[in-house]
Biopython code that builds the backbone (N, CA, C, O; Angstrom):
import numpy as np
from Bio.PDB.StructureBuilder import StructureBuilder

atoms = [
    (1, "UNK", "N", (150.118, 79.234, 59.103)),
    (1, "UNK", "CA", (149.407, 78.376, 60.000)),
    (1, "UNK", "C", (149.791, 78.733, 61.442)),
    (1, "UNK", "O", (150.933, 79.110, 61.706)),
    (2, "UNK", "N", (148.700, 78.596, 62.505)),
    (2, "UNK", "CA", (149.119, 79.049, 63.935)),
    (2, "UNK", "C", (149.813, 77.575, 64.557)),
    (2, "UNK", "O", (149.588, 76.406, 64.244)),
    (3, "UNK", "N", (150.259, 77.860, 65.040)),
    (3, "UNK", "CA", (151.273, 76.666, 65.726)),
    (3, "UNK", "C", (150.489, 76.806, 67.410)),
    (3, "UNK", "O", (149.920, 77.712, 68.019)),
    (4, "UNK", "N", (150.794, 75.570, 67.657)),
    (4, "UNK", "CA", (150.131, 75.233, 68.950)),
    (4, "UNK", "C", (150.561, 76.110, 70.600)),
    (4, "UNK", "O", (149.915, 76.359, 71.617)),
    (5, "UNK", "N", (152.056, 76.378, 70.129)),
    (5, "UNK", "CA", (152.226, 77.578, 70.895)),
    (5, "UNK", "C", (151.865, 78.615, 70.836)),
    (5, "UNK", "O", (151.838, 79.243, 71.894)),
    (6, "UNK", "N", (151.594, 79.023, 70.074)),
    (6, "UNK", "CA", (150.459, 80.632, 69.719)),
    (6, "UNK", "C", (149.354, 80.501, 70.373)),
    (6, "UNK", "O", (148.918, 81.336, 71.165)),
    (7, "UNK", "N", (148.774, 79.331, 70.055)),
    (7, "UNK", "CA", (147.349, 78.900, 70.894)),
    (7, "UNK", "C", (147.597, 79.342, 72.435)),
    (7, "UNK", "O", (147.160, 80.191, 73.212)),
    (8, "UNK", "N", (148.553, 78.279, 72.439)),
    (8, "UNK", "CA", (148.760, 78.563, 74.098)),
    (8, "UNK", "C", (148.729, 79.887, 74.942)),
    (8, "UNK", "O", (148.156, 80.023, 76.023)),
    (9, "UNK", "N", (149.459, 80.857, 74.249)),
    (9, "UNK", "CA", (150.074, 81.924, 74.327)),
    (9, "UNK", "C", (149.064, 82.878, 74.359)),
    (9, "UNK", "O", (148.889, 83.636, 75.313)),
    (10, "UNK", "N", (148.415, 82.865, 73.378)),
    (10, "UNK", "CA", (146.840, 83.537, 73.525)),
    (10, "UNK", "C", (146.275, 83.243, 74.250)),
    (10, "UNK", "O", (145.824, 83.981, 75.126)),
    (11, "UNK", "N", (146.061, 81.839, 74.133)),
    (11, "UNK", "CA", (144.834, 81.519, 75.572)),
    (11, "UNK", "C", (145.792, 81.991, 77.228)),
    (11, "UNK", "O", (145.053, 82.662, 77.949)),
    (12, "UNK", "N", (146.932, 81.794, 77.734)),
    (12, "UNK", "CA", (147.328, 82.578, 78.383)),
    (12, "UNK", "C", (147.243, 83.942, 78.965)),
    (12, "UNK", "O", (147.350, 84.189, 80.166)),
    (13, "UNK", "N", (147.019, 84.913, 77.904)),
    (13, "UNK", "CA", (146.944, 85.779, 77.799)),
    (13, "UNK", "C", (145.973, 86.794, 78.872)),
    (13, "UNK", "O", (146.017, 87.588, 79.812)),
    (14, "UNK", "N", (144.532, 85.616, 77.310)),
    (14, "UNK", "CA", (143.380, 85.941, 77.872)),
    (14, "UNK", "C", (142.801, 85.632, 79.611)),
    (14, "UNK", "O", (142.118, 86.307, 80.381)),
    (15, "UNK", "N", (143.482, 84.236, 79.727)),
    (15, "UNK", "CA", (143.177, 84.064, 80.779)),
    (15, "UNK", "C", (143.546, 84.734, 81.967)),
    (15, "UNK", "O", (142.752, 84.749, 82.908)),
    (16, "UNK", "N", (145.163, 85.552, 82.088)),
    (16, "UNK", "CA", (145.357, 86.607, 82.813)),
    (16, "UNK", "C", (144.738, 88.068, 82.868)),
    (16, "UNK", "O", (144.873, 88.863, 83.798)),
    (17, "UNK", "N", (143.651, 88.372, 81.053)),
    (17, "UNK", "CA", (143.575, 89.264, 81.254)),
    (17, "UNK", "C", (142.275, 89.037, 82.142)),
    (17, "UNK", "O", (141.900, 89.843, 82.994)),
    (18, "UNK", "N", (141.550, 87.684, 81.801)),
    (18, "UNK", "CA", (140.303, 87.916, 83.360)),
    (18, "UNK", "C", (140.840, 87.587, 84.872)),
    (18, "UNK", "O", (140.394, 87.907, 85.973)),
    (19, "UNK", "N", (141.522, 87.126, 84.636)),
    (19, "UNK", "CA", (142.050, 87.140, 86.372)),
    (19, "UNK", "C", (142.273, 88.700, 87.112)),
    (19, "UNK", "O", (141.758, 89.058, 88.171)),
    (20, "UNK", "N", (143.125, 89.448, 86.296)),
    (20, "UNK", "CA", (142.884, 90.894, 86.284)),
    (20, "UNK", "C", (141.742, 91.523, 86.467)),
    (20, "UNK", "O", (141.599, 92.434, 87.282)),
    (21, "UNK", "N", (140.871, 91.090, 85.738)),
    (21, "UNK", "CA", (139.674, 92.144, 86.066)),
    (21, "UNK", "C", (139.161, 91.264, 86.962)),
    (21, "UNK", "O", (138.747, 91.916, 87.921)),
    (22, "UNK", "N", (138.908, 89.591, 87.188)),
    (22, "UNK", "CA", (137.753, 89.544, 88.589)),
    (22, "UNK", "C", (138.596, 89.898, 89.914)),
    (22, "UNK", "O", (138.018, 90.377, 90.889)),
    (23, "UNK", "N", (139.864, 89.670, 89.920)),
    (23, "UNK", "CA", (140.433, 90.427, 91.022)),
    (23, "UNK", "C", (140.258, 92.066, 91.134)),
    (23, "UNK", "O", (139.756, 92.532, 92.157)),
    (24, "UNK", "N", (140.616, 92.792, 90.231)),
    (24, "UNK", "CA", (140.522, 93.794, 90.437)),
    (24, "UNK", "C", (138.591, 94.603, 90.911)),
    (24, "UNK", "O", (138.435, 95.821, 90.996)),
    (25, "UNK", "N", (137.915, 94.016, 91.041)),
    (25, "UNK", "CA", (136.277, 93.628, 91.563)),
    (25, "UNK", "C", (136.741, 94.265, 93.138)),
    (25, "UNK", "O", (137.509, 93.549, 93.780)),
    (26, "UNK", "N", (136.424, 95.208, 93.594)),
    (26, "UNK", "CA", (136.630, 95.680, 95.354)),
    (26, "UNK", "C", (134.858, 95.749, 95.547)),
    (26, "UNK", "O", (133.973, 96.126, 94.779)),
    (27, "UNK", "N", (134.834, 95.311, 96.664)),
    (27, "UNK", "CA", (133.648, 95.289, 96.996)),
    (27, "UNK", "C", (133.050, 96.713, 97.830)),
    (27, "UNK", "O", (133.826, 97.253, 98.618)),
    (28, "UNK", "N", (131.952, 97.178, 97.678)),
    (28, "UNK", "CA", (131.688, 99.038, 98.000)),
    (28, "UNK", "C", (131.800, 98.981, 99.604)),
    (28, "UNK", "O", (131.404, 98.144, 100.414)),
    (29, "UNK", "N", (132.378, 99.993, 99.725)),
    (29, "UNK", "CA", (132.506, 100.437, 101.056)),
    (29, "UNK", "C", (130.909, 100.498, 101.806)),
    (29, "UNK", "O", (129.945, 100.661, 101.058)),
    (30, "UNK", "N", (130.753, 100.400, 102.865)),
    (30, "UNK", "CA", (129.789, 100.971, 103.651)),
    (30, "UNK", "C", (129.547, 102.457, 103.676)),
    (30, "UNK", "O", (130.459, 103.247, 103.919)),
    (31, "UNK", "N", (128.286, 102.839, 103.419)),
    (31, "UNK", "CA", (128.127, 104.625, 103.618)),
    (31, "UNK", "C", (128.518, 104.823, 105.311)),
    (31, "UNK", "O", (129.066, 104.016, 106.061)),
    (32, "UNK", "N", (128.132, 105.891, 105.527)),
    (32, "UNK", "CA", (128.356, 106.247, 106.750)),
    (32, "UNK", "C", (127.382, 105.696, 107.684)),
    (32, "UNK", "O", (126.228, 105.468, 107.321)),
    (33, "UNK", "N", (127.794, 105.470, 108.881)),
    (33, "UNK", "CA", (126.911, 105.045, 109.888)),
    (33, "UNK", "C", (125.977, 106.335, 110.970)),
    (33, "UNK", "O", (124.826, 106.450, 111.392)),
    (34, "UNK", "N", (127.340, 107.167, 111.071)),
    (34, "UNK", "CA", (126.809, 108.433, 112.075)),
    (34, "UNK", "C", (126.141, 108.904, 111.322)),
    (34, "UNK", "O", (126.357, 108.496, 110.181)),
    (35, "UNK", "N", (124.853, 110.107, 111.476)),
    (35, "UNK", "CA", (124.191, 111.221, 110.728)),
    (35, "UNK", "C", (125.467, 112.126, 110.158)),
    (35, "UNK", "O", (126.629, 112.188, 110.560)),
    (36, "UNK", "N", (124.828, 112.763, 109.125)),
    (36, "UNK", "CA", (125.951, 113.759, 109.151)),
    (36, "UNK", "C", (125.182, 115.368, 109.532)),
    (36, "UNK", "O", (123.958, 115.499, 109.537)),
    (37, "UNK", "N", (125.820, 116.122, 109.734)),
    (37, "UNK", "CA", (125.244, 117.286, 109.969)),
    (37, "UNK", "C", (124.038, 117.773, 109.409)),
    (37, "UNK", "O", (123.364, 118.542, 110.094)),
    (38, "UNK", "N", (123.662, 117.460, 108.299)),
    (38, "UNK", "CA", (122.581, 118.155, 107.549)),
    (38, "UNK", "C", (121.592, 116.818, 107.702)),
    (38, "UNK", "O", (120.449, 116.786, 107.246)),
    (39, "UNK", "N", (122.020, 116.080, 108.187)),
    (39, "UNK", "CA", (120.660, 114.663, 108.416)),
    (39, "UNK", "C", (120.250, 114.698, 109.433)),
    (39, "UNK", "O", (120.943, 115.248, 110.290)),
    (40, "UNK", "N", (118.858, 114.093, 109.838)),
    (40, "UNK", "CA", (118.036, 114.767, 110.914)),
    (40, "UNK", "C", (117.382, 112.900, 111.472)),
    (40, "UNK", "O", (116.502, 112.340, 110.819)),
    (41, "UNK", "N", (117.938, 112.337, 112.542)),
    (41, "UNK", "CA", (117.322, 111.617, 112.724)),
    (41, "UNK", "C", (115.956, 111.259, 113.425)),
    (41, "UNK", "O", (115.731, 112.385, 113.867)),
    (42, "UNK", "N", (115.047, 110.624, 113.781)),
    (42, "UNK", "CA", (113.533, 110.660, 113.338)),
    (42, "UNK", "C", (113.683, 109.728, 115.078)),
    (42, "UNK", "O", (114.022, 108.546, 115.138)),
    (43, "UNK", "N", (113.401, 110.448, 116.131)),
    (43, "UNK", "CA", (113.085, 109.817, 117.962)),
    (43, "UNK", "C", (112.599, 108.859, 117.530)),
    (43, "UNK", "O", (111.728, 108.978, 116.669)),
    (44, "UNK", "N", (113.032, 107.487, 118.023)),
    (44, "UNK", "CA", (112.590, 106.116, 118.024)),
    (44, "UNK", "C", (112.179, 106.223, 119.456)),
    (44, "UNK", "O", (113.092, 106.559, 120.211)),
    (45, "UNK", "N", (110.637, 105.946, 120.174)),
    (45, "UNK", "CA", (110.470, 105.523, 120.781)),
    (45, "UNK", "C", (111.114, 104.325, 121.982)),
    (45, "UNK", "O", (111.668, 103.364, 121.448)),
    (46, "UNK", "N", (111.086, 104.317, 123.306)),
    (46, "UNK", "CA", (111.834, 103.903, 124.104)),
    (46, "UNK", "C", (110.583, 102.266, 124.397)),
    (46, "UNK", "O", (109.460, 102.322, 123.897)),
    (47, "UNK", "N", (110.919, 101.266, 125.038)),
    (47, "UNK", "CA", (109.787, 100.661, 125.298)),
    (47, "UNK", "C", (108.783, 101.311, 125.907)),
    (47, "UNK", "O", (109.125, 102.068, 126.816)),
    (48, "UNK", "N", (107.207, 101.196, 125.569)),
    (48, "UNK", "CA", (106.477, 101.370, 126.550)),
    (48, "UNK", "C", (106.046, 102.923, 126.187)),
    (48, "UNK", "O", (105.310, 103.635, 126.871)),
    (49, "UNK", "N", (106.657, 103.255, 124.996)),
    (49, "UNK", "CA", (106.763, 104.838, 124.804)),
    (49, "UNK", "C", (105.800, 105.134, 123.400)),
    (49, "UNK", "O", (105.961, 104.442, 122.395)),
    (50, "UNK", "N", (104.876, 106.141, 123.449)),
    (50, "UNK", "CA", (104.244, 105.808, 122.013)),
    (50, "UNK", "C", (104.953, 106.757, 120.906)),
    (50, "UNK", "O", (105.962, 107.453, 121.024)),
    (51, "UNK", "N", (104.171, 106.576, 119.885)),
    (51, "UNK", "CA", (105.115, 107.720, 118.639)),
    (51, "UNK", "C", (103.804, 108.807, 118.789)),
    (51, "UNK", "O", (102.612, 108.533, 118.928)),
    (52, "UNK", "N", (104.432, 110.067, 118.713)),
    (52, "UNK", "CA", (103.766, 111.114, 118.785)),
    (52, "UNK", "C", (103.637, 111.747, 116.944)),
    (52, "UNK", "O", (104.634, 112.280, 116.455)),
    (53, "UNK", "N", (102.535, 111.621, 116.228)),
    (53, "UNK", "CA", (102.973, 112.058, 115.385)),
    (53, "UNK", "C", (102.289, 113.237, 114.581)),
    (53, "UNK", "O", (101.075, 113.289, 114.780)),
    (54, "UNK", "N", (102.827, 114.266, 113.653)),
    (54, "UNK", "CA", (101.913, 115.216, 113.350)),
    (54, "UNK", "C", (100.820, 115.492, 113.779)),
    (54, "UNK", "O", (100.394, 114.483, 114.341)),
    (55, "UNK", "N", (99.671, 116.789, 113.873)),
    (55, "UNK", "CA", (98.860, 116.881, 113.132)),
    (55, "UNK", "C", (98.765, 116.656, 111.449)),
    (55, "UNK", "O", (99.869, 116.604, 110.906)),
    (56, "UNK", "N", (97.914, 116.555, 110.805)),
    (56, "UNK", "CA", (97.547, 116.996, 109.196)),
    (56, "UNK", "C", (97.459, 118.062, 108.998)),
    (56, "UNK", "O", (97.192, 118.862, 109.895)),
    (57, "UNK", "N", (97.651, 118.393, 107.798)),
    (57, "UNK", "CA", (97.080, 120.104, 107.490)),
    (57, "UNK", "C", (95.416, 120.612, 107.735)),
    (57, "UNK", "O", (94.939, 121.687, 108.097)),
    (58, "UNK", "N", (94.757, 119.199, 107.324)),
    (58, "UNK", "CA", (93.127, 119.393, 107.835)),
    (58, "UNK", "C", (92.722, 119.294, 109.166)),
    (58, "UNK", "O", (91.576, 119.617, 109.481)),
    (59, "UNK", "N", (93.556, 118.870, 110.012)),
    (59, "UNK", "CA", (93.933, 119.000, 111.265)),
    (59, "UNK", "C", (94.185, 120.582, 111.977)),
    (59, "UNK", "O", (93.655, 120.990, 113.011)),
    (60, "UNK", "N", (94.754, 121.016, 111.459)),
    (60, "UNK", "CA", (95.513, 122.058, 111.805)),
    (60, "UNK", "C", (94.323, 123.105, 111.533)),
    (60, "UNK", "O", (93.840, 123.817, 112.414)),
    (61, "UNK", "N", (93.886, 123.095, 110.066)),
    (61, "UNK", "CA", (93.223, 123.950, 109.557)),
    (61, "UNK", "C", (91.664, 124.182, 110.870)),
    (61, "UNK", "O", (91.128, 125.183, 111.344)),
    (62, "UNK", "N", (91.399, 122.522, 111.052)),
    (62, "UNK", "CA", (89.862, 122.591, 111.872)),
    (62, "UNK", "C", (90.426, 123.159, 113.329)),
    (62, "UNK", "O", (89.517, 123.578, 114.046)),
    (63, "UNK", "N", (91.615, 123.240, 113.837)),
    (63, "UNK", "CA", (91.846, 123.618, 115.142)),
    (63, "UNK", "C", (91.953, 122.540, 115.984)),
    (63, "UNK", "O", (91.765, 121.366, 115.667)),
    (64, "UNK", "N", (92.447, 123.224, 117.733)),
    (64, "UNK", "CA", (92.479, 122.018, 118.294)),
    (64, "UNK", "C", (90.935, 122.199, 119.152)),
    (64, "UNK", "O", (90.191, 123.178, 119.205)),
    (65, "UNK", "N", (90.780, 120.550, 119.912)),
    (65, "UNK", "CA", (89.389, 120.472, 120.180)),
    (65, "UNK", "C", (90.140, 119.579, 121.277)),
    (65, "UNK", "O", (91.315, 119.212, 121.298)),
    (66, "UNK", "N", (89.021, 119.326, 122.249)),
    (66, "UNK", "CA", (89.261, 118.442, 123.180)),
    (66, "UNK", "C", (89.262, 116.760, 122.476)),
    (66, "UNK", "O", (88.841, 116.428, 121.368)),
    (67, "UNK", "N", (89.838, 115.958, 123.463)),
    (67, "UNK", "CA", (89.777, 114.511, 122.593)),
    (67, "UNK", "C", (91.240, 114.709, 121.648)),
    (67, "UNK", "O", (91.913, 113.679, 121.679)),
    (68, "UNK", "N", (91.537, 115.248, 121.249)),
    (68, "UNK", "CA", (92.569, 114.949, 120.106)),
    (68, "UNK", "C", (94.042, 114.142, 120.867)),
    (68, "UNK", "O", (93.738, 113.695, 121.973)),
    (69, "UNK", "N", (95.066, 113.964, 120.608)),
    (69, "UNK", "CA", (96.047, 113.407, 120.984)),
    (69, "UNK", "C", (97.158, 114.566, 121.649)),
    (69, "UNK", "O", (98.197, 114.119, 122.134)),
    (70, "UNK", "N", (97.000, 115.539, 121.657)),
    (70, "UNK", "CA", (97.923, 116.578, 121.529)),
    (70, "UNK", "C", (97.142, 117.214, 122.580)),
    (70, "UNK", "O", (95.954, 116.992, 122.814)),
    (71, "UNK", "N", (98.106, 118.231, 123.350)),
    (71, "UNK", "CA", (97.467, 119.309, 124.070)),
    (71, "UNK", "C", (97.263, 120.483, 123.391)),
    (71, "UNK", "O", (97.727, 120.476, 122.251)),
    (72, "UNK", "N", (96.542, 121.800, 123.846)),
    (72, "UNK", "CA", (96.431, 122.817, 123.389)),
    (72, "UNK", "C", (97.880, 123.043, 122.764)),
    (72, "UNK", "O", (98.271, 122.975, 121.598)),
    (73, "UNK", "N", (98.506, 123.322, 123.903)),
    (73, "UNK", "CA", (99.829, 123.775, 123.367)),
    (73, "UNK", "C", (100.577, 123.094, 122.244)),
    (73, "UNK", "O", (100.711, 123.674, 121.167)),
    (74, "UNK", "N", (100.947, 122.183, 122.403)),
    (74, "UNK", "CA", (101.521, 120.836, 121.664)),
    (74, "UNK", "C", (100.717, 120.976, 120.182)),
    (74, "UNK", "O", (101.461, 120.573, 119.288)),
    (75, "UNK", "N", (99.870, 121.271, 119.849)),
    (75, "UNK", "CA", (98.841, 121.017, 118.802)),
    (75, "UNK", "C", (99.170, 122.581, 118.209)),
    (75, "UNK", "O", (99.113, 122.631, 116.980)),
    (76, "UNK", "N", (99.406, 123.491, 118.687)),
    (76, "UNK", "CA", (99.590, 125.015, 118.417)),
    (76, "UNK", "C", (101.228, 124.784, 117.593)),
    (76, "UNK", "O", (101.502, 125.174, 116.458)),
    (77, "UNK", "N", (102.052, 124.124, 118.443)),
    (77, "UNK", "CA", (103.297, 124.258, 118.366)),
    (77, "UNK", "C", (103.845, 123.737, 117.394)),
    (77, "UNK", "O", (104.826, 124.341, 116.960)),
    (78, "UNK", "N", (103.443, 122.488, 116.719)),
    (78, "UNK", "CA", (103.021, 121.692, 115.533)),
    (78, "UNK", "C", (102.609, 122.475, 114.613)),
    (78, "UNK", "O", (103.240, 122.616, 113.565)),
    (79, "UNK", "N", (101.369, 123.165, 114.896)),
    (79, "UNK", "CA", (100.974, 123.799, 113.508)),
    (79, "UNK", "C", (101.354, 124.966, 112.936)),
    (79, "UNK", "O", (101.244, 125.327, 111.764)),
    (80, "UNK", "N", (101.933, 125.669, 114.127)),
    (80, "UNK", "CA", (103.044, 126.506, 113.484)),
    (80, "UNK", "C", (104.403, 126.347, 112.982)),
    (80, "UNK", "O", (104.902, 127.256, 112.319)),
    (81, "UNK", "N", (105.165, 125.086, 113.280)),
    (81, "UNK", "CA", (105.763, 124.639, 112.675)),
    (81, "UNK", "C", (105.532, 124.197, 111.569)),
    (81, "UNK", "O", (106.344, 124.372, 110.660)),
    (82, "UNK", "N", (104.719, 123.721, 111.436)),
    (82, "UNK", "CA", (104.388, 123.247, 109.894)),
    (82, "UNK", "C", (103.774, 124.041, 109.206)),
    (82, "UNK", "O", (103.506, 123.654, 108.069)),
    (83, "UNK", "N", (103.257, 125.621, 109.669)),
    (83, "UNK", "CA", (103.371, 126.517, 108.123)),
    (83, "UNK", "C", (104.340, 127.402, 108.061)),
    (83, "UNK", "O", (104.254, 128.433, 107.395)),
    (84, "UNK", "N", (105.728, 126.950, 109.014)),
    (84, "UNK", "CA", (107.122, 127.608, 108.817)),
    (84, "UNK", "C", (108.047, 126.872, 107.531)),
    (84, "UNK", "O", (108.832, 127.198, 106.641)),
    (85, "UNK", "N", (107.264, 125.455, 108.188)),
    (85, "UNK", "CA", (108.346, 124.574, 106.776)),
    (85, "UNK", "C", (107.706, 124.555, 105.922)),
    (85, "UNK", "O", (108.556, 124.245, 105.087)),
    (86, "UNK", "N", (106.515, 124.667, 105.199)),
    (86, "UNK", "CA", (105.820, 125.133, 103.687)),
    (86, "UNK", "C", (107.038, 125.563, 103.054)),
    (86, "UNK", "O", (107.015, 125.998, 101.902)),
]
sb = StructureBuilder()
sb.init_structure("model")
sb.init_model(0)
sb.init_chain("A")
sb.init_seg("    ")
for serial, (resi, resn, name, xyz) in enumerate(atoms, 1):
    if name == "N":
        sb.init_residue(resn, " ", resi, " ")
    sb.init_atom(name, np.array(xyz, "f"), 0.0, 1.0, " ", f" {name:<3s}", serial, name[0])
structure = sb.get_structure()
C-alpha cells in the first residue's frame, strides 16, 4: 500500500519537475536590427517625396515615349538593369 508520504513525495517531485521546465521557457531574442551585408534596404521616401518605381518588362519591351514617369535616361537605365538581373 502507498503511504501518504509517497503521495507527497511524488507529487513534489512532479511539481518541481514543472517549475523546471516553465522556468527554464527564455523568451527569443530579437533578430538583428542593422541590415546585414548581403541585405539591401528598399529608399523610403522623405516627406513630400514620391516613390519612383520600376518600369515592367512590357514597359521596357514597348520603349520609352514621352508622358511616362521616367526620363529618357532614367527609363534606359532601369531597363538595362533589369535584363542584367534576369
Amino acid at each position: 500500500m502507498v503511504t501518504t508520504a509517497t503521495k507527497l513525495g511524488v507529487s513534489a517531485v512532479i511539481w518541481a519537475a514543472f517549475a523546471c521546465i516553465i522556468l527554464a521557457q527564455t523568451p527569443r531574442t530579437p533578430g538583428p536590427t542593422v541590415p546585414g551585408p548581403t541585405e539591401r534596404q528598399l529608399p523610403v521616401p522623405k516627406g513630400g517625396e514620391n516613390i519612383v518605381i520600376n518600369p515592367t518588362t512590357a514597359e521596357c519591351k514597348a520603349g520609352w515615349r514621352p508622358g511616362l514617369r521616367w526620363t529618357r535616361e532614367e527609363f534606359e537605365a532601369f531597363c538595362r538593369q533589369f535584363e542584367i538581373s534576369k
